[in-house]
Residue, then its C-alpha position, 0 to 999 in steps of 0.5 A: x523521474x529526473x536527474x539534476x546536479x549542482x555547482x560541485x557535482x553532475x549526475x550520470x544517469x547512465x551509468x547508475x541504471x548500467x550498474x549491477x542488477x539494475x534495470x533502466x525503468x522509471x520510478x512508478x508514483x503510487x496511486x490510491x487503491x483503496x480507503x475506508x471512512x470513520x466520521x469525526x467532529x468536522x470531516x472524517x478519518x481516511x485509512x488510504x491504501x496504495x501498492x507499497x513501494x518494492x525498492x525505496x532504496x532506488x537504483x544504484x551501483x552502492x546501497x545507501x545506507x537508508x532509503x532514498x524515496x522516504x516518504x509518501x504525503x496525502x493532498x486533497x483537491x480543494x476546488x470545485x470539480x474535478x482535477x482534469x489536466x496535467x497542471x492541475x497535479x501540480x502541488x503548487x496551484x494551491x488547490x492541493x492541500x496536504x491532508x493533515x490536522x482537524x480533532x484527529x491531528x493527523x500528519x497527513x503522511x507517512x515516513x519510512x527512512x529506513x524500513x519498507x514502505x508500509x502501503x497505507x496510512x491514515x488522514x483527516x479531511x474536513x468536511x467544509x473543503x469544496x471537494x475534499x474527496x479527490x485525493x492523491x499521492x506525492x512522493x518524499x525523499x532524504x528525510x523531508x517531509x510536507x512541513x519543511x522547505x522544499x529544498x533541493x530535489x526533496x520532494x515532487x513538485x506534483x501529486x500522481x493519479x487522482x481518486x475519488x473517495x466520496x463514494x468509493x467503490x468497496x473494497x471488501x475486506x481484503x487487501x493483499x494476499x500471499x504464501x510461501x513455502x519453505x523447509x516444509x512450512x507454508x507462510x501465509x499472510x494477508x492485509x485487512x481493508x475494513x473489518x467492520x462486523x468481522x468474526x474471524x478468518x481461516x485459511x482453506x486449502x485445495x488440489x485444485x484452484x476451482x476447489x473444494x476447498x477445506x479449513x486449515x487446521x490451526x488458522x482461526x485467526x481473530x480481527x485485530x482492526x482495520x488495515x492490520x497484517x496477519x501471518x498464519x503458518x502450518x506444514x505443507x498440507x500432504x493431504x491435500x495434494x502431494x506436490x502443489x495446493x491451491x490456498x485462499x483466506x475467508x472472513x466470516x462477518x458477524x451475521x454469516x457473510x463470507x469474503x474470500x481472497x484470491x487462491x494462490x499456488x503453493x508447490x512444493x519442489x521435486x526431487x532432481 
């Protein structure tokens, strides 16, 4: 976190994070939370996961017309060993490189000026670099991205915490899972990692957390690929339990192996 200001114009930081609704706190870097690997001709295609950023926009007494964090880039290590101290995230030691180009031609980042920051994005790393398989994250703000000048305060000069994606742990099918009840209907949505060998999902239902848990009626839904966001709806299921259920998704992959999500607890209000 840093605040600066020119020849024209000082910054008072204390009276932004004292404005309406605001909350004196830094701003999080994102870190990679997962990948899955597809081999190219020369080094791989990497679809990286992170934990979307909530407010792009900042904090502020004003809402700017368009996000202030606009973007985050991809770098890779490209050294022998490993990236240890504080000196060795910063983007200007040379030994990191923006993940981009090969017979992908991937932009090794990802731009959101306006909308919500998707948490994932796709890159190359060539298989000839040192150690191309510790990655990390650089935050982009007001438009600019890795091919242009630095200008003033458009990027961090850094990369946040380093992941190792040589042998990455796996991360199961899913990325992220949720629900919501409103006016009766339940809104679930979930986000794939990989999808490899993948038949179907549905979403199951239970009274209590620990289960039994039974099928929705109406939320087969089909794979549409890796890193996709799925949103099933169906009423309040009564039958199940009157006030509260508890709801999970399952994959079922091709040869019978089940994935499940974490249960979340949907509640339906109670009368004053």
């Amino acid at each position: 976190m840093s605040v600066q200001g020119n020849s024209g114009k000082s910054f008072n930081f204390d009276l932004v994070t004292n404005g309406p609704g605001n909350v004196l706190a830094p701003f999080a870097m994102p870190q990679i939370t997962s990948a899955s690997r597809v081999a190219t001709a020369g080094g791989a295609d990497y679809t990286v996961n992170w934990t979307a950023i909530a407010n792009p926009k900042g904090y502020y007494d004003s809402a700017p017309a368009g996000n202030i964090v606009t973007g985050v880039a991809v770098y890779y290590w490209n050294a022998a060993g490993t990236p240890t101290s504080i000196t060795d995230y910063a983007i200007t030691n040379l030994n990191w490189v923006l993940a981009a180009g090969g017979p992908s031609s991937r932009t090794g980042y990802v731009t959101f000026l306006t909308g919500a920051d998707p948490g994932t994005t796709t890159v190359w790393l060539p298989d000839a670099a040192p150690n191309p398989s510790y990655c990390a994250l650089e935050l982009l703000f007001d438009g600019v991205d890795p091919s242009q000048a630095a200008g003033f305060c458009a990027r961090t000069d850094f990369v946040g915490h380093a992941v190792s994606l040589a042998n990455p742990t796996p991360a199961g099918v899913f990325a992220g899972f949720d629900a919501k009840l409103a006016m009766g209907t339940v809104t679930a949505t979930w986000r794939s990692n990989a999808e490899s060998g993948l038949a179907f999902y549905q979403v199951y239902a239970s009274k209590l957390v620990g289960g039994p848990y039974v099928p929705i009626n109406g939320t087969l839904t089909s794979p549409m690929g890796d890193s996709h966001v799925y949103t099933a709806t169906f009423p309040f299921p009564k039958e199940i339990g009157k006030r509260k259920v508890f709801l999970k998704v399952k994959a079922t992959d091709m040869d019978g192996t089940e994935w499940w999500t974490q249960p979340v607890k949907v509640a339906r209000r109670t009368a004053p």
